[in-house]
PAVOZA-589753 format. One record per residue: residue number from 1; x, y, z of N, C-alpha, C, CB in turn. Coordinates in steps of 0.001 Angstrom, whole numbers, padded with zeros to 6 digits, m for minus. Glycine has a CB too. Layout:
PAVOZA-589753
  num      n.u      n.v      n.w     ca.u     ca.v     ca.w      c.u      c.v      c.w     cb.u     cb.v     cb.w
  NUM        X        Y        Z        X        Y        Z        X        Y        Z        X        Y        Z
...
This chain:
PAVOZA-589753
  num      n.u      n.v      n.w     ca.u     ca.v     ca.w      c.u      c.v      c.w     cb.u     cb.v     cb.w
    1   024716   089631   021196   024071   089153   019976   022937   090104   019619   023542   087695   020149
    2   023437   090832   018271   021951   091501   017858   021185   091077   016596   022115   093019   017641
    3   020038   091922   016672   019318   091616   015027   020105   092666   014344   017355   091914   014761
    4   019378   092590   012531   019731   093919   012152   019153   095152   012141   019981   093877   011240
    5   018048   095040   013105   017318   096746   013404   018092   096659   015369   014515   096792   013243
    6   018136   095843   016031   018332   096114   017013   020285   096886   017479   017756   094786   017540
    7   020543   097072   016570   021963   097923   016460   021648   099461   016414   022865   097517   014994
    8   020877   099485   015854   020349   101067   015553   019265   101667   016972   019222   101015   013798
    9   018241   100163   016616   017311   101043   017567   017112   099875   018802   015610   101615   016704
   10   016643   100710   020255   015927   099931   020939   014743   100388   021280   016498   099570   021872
   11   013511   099422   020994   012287   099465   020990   011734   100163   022032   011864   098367   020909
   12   012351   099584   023513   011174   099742   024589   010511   101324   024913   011827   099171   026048
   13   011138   102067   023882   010972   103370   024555   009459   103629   023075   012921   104707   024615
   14   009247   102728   022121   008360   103022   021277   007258   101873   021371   009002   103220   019964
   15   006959   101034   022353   006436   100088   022681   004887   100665   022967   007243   099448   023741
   16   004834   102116   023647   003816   102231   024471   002637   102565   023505   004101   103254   025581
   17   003640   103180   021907   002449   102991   020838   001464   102108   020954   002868   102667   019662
   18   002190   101211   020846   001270   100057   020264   000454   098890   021682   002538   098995   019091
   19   000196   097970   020533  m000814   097286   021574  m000498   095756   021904  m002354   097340   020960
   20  m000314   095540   023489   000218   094141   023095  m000710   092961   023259   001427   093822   023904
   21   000192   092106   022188  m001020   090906   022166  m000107   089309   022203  m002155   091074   020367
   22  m000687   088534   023054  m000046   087402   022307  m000849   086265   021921   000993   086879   023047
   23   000022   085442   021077  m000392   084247   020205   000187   082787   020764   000189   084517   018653
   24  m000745   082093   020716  m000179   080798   021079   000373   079826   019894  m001255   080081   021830
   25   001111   078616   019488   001812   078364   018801   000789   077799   018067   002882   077817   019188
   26   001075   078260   016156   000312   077514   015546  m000075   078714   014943  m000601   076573   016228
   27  m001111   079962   016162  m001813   080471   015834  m001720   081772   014766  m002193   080511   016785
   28  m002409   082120   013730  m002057   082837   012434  m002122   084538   013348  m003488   082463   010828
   29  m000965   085509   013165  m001041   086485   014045  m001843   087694   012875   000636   086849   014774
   30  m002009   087177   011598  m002431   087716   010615  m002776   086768   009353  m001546   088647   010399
   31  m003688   087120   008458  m003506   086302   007167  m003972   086461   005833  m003905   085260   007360
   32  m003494   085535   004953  m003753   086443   003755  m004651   086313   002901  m002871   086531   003041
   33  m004665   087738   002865  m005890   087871   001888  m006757   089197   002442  m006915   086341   001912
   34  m006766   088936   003758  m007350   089761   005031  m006486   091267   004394  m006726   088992   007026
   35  m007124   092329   005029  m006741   093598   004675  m005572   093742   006473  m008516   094883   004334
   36  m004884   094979   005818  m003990   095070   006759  m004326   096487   007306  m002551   094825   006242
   37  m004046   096565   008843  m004406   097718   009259  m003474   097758   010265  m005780   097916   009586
   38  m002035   098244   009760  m000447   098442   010914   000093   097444   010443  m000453   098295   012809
   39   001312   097411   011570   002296   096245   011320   002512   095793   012733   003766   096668   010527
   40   003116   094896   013061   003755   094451   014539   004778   094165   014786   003382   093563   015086
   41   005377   094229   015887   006786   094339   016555   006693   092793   017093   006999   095716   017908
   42   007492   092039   016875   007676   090888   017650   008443   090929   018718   008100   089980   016993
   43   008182   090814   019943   009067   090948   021636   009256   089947   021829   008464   091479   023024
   44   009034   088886   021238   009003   087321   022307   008439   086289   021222   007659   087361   023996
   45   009458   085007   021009   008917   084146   020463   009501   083840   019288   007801   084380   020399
   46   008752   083427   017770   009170   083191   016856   008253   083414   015886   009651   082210   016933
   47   008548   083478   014711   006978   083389   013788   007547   083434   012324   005680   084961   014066
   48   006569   082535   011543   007493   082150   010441   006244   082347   009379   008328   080452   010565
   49   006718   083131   008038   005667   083964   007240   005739   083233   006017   005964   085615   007036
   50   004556   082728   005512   004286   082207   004570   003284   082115   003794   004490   081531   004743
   51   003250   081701   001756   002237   082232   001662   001680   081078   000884   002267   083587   001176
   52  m000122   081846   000610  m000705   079730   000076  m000960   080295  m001532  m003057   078690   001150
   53  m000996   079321  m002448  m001143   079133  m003517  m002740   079031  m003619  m000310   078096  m003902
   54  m003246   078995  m004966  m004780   079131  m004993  m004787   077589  m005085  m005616   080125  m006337
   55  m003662   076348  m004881  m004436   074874  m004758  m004082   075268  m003160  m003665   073078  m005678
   56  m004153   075817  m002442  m004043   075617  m001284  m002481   075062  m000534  m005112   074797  m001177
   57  m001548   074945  m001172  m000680   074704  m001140   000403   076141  m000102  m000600   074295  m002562
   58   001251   075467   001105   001794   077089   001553   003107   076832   001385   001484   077754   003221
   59   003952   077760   001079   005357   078041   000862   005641   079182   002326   005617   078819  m000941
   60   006614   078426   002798   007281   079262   004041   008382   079969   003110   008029   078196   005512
   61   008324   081305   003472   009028   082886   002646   010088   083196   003758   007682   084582   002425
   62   009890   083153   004974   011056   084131   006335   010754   083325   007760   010429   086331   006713
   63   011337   083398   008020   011168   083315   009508   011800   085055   010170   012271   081715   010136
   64   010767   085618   011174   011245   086505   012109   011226   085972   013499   010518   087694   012028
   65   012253   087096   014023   012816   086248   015438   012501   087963   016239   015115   085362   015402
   66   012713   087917   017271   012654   089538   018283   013231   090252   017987   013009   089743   019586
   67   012169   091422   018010   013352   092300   017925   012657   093125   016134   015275   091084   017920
   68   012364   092248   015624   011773   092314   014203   010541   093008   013829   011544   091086   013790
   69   009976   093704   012867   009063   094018   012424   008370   093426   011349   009268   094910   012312
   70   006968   092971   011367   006117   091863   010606   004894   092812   010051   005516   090452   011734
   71   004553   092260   009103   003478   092822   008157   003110   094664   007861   002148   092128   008815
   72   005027   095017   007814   005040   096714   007537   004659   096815   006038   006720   097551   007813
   73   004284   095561   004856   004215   095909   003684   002486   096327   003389   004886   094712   002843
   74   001694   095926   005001   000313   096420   004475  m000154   097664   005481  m000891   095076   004500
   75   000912   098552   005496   000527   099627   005864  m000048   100444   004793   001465   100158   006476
   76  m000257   100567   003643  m001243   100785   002913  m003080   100852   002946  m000841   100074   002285
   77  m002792   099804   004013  m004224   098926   004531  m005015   098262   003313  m005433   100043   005333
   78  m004040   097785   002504  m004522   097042   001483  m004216   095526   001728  m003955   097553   000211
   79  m004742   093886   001328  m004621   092904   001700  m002721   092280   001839  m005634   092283   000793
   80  m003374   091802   002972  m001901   091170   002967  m001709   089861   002235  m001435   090890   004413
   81  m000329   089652   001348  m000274   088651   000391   000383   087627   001409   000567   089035  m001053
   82   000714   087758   002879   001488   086764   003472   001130   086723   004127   002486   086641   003680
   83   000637   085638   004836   000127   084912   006493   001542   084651   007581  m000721   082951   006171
   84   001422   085274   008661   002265   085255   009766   001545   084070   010735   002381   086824   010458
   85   002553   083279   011220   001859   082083   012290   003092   082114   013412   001599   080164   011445
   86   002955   081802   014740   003444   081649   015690   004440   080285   015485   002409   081689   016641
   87   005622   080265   015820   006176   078893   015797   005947   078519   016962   007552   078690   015459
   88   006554   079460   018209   006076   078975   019625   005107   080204   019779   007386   078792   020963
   89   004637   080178   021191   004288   081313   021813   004723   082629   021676   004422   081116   022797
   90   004095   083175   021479   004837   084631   020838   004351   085916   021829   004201   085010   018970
   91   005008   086598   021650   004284   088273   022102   004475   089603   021385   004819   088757   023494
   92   003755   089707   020916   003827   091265   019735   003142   092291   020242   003073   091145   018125
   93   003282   093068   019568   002708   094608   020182   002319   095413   018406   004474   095780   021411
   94   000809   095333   018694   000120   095838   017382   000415   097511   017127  m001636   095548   017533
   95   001033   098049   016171   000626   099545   015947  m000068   099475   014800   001780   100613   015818
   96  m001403   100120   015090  m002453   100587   013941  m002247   101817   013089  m003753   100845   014557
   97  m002773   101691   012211  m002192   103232   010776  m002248   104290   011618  m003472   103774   009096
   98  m002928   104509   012948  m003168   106081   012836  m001913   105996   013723  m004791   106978   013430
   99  m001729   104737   014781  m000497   105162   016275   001086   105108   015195  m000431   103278   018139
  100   000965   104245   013817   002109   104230   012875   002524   105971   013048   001580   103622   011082
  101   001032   106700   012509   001545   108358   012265   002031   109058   013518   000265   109364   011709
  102   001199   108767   014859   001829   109204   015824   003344   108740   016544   000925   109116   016539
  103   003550   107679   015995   004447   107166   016017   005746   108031   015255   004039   105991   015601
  104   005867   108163   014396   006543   108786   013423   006688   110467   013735   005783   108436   012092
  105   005662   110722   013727   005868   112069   013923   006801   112822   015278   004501   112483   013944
  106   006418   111447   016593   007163   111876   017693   008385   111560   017746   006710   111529   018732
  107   008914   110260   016546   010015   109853   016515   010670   109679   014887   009904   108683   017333
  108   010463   110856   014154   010749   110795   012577   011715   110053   012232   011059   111992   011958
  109   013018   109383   013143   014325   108691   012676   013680   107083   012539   015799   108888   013969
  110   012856   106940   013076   012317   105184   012173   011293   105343   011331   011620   103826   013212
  111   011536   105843   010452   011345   106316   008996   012336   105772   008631   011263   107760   008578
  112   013853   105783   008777   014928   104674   008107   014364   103137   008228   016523   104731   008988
  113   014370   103029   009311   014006   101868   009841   013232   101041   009130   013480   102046   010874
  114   011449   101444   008528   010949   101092   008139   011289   100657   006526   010249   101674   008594
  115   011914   101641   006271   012243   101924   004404   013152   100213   004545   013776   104026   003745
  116   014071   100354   005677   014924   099153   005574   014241   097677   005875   016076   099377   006565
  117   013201   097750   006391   012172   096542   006877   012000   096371   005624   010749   096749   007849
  118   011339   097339   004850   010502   096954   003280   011546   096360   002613   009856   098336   002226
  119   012696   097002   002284   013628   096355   001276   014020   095123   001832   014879   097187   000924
  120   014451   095149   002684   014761   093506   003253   013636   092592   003013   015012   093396   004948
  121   012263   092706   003335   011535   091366   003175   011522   091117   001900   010156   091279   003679
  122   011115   092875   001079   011427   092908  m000221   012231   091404  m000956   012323   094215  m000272
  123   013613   091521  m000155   014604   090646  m000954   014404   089083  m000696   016134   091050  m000541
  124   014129   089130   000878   013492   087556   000924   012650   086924   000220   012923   087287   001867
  125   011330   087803  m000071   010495   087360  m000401   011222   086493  m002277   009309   088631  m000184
  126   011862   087755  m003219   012550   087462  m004315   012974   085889  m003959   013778   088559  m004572
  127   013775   085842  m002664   014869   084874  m002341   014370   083395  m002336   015484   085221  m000937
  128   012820   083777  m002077   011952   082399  m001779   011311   082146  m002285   011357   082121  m000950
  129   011138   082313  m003815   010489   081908  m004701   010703   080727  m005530   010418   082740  m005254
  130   011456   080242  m005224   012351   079019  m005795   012386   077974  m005056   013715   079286  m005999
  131   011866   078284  m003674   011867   077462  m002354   011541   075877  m002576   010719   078103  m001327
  132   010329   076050  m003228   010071   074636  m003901   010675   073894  m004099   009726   074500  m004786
  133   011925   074582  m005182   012435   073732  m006006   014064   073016  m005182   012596   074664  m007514
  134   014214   073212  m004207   015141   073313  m003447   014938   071699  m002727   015020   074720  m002544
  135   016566   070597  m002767   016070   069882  m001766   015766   070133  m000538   016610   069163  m001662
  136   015738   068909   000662   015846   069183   001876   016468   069929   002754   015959   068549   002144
  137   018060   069421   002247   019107   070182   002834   019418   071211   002344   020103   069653   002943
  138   019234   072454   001612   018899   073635   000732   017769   074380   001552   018373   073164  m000843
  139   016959   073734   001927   016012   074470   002397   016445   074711   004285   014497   073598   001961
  140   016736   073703   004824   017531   073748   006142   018849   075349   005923   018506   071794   006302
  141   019548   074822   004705   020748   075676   005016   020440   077318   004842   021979   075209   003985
  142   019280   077020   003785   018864   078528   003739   018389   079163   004792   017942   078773   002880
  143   017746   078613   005515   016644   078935   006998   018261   079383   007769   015387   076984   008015
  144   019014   078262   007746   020107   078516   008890   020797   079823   008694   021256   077367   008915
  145   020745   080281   007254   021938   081469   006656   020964   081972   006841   022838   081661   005192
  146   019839   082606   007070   018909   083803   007082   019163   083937   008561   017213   083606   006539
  147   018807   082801   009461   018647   083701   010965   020026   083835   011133   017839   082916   012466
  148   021335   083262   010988   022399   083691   010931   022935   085274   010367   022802   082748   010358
  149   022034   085581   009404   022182   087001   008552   021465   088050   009529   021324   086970   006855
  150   020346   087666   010748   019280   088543   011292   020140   088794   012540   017651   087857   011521
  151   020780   087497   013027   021196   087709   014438   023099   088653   014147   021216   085684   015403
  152   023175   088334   013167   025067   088643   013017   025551   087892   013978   025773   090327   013327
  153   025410   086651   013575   026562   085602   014629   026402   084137   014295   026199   085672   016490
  154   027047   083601   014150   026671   081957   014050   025977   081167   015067   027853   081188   013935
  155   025754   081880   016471   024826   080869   017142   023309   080821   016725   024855   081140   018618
  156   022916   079951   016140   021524   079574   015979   020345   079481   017018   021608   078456   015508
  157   019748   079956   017449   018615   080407   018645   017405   079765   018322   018263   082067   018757
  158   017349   078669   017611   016083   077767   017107   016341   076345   017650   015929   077698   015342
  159   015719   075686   018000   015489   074060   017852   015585   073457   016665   014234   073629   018238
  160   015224   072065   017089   015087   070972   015843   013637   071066   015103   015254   069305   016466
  161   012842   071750   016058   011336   071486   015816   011204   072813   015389   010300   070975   017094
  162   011590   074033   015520   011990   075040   015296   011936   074947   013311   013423   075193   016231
  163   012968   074595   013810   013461   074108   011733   012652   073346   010702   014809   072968   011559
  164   011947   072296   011853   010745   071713   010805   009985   071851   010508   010288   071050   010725
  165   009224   073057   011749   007834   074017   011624   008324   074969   010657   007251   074865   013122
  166   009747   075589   010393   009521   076832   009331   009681   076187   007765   010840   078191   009606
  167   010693   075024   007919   011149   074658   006594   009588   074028   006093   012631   073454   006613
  168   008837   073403   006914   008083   072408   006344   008151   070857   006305   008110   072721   005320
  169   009447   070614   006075   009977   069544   006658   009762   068792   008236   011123   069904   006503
  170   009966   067050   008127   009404   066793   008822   010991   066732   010082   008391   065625   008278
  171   010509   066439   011698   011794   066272   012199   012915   065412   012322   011679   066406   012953
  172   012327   064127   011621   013423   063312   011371   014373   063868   010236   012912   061962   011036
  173   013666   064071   009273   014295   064843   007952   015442   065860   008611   012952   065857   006990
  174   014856   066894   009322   015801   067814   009572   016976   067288   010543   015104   068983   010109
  175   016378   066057   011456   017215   065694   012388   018828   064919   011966   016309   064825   013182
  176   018329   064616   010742   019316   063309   009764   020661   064376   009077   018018   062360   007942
  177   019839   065569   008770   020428   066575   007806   021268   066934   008759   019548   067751   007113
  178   021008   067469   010098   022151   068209   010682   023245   067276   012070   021292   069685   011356
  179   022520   066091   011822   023623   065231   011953   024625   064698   011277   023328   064520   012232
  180   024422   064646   009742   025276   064570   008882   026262   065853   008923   024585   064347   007689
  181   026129   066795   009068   026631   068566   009134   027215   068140   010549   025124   070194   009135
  182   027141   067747   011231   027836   067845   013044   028840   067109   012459   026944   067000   014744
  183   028854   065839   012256   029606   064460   011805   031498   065436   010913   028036   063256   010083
  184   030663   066365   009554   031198   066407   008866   032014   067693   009173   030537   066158   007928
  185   031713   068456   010659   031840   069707   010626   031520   071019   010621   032063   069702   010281
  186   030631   070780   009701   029694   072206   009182   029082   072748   010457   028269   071841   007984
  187   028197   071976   011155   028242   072921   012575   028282   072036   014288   026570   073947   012500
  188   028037   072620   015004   028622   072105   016280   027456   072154   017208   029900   072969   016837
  189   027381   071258   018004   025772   071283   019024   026357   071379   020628   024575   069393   018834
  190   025932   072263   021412   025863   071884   022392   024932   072912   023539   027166   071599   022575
  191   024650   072082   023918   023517   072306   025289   022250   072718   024274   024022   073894   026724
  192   021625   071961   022932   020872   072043   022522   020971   073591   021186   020085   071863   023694
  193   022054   074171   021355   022113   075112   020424   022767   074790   019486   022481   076143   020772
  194   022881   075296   017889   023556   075006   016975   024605   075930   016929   022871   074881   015940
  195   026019   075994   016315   026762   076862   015895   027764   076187   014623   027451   077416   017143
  196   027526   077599   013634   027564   077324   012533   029097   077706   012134   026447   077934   011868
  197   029506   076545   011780   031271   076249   011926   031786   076438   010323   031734   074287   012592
  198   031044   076177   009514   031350   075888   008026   029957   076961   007571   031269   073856   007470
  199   030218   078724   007737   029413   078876   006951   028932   079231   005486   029183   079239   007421
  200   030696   078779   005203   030850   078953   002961   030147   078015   003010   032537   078645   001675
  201   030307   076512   003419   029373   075309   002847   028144   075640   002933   029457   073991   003516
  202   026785   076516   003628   025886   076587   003746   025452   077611   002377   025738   076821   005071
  203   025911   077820   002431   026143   078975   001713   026265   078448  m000186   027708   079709   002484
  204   027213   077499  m000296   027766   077211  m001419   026292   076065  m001709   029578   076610  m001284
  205   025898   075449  m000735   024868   074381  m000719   023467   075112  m001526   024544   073877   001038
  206   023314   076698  m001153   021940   077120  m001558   022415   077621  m002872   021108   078254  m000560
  207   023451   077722  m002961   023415   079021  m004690   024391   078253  m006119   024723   081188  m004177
């Protein structure tokens, strides 16, 4: 099972750039408004990016899973428009603007890499602007077709609580939704993992 940067590249040999840090669940690994100085590699954990409205109001935009790269759009070192929070315990590894250049220079081929980070959140971000307006189960199926799109595989690598911390939703809500989906087919549970059996219906449900 991979992501879609972990086909191309494996990290551990560009790790020593950077700096590692971890976050306990809850905790904001960045936020917005704050100026940005690098981006981070997620090794461990979960973390789900979202952003607040001026009533204070937050809209969850992505969830990233390992393996992933988070807040490459304020390498500029200009403010970041999106707050990153831990779903569980996490472990990242910070590269700052200058280890980004040393970074690059010793290894010029993730220069693709990055261009492809930008366009992708790029498209999420487009993707989640509507999020609002979306019922319950719309917002579940979308979450499910994104980490399904990150990992290339139908096994789902999240919980129940997992789903309610990114959607927003509460866990009965989510719990009702994908029991109705087991019942009917759409996906299959066991030993606590999901697998996604019907994924045109998820699919046909968001668009």
């Amino acid at each position: 099972m991979v992501t879609l940067y972990e086909e191309v590249f494996n990290w551990d040999t560009y790790l020593q750039f950077g700096k590692r840090e971890f976050f306990k669940r809850k905790q904001a690994i960045y936020t917005q408004g704050t100026c940005g100085e690098g981006f981070y590699f997620l090794h461990k954990g979960l973390v789900r990016i979202v952003s607040v409205n001026a009533t204070g109001k937050e809209r969850m935009l992505n969830i990233v899973i390992p393996n992933q790269l988070l807040g490459v759009q304020s390498l500029d070192q200009k403010e970041h428009f999106t707050t990153a929070i831990a779903v569980k315990d996490s472990v990242v590894y910070h590269f700052s603007c200058e280890q980004f250049k040393e970074l690059i220079k010793a290894h010029p081929e993730l220069c693709r890499l990055f261009s492809r980070s930008v366009i992708h959140k790029m498209k999420i971000l487009l993707d989640r602007i509507n999020l609002d307006a979306l019922t319950s189960e719309q917002k579940i199926a979308q979450l499910l077709q994104n980490v399904c799109y990150e990992f290339k595989n139908y096994e789902v690598p999240i919980n129940q609580q997992d789903i309610a911390s990114c959607t927003g939703l509460t866990r009965i809500t989510v719990y009702k939704a994908l029991k109705v989906w087991e019942e009917d087919g759409v996906i299959a549970i066991h030993n606590r993992k999901y697998y996604i059996k019907k994924p045109d219906f998820l699919k046909n449900l968001v668009n």
